[in-house]
C-alpha positions as CSV (number, residue, x, y, z in Angstrom):
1,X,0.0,0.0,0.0
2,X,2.9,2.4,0.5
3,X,4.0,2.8,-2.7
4,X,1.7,1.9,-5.4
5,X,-1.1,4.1,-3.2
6,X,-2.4,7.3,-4.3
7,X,-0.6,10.6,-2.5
8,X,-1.9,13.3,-0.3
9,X,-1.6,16.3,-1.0
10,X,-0.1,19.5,0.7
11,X,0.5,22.3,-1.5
12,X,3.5,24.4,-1.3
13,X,4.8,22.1,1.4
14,X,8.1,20.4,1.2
15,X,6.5,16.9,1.9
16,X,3.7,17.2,-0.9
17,X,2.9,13.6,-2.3
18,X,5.3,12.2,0.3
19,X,2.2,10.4,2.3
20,X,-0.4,7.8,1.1
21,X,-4.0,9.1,0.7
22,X,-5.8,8.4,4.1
23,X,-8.6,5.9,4.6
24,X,-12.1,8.0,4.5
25,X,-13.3,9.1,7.8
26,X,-16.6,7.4,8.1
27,X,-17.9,9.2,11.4
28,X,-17.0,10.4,14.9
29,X,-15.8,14.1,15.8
30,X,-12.1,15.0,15.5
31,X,-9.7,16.4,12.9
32,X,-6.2,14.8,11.7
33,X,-3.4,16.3,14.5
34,X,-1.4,18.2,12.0
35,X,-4.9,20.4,10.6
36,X,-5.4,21.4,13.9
37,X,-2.3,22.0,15.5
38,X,1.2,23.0,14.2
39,X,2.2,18.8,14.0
40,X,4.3,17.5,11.4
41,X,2.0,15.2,9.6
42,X,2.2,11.7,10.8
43,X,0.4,8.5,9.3
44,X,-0.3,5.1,10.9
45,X,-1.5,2.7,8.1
46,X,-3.5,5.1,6.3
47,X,-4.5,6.8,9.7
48,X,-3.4,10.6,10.6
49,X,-2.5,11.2,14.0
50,X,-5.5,12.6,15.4
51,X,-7.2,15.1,17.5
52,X,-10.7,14.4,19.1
53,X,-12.9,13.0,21.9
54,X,-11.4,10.1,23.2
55,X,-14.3,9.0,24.7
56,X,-15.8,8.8,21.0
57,X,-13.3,7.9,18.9
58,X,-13.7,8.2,14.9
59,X,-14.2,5.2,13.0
60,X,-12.1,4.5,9.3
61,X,-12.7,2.6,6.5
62,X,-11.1,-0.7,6.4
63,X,-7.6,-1.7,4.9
64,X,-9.4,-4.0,2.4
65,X,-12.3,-1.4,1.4
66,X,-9.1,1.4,0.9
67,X,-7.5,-1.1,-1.0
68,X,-10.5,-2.1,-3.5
69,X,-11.5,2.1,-3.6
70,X,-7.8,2.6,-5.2
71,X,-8.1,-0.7,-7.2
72,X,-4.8,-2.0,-5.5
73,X,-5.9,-5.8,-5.4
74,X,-4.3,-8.0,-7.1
75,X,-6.2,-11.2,-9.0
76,X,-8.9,-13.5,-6.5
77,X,-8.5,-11.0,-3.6
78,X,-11.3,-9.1,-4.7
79,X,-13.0,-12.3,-3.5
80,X,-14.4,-11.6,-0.5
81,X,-13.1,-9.5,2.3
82,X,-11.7,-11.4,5.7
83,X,-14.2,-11.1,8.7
84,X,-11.0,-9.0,10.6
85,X,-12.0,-6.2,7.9
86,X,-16.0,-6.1,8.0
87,X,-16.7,-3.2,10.4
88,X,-15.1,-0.2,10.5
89,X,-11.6,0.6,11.9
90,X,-11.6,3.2,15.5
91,X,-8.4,5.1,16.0
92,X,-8.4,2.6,19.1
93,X,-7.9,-0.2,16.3
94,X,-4.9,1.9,15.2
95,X,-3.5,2.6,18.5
96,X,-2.9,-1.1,18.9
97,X,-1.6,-1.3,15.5
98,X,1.2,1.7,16.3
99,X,2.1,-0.7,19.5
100,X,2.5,-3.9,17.0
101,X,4.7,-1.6,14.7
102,X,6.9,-0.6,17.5
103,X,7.4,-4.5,18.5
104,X,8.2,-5.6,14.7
105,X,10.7,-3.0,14.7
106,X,12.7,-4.1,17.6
């Protein structure tokens, strides 16, 4: 998904095209970090850092609806989509998935 992924855009800024077009915000309140304050823009499998309510935390689509939106499947996995990516994704989910990064990088 990192490289074959459509960029973000950031006009005029030295890191224009340099990040992978987040997953859609599907609902809860919040904004990505870096839109609301002055944050270097920071990405967590298709996930800005983000500001909100942590009590209701935004939901995301999934990695397999991103992938299918941007036509980024290869052959048969357009298939059926694994029960792991049926509901939407919280920032919570990503939270765990920054810890898991953290561990495979050790």
């Amino acid at each position: 998904m990192r490289h074959d992924c459509p960029r973000a855009h950031f006009p005029g800024a030295y890191y224009d095209g340099q990040f992978p077009e987040p997953r859609l915000h599907l609902g809860g309140p919040g904004r990505p970090l870096h839109e609301v304050l002055s944050f270097f823009p920071v990405q967590h499998f298709g996930i800005w850092n983000w500001f909100g309510v942590p009590d209701d935390p935004p939901t995301f689509e999934t990695q397999f609806e991103y992938l299918v939106r941007h036509e980024l499947l290869l052959a048969g996995e357009h298939d059926e989509a694994p029960e792991s990516q049926t509901r939407p994704v919280s920032i919570m989910d990503a939270a765990a998935w920054t810890k898991l990064e953290e561990k495979c990088n050790d």
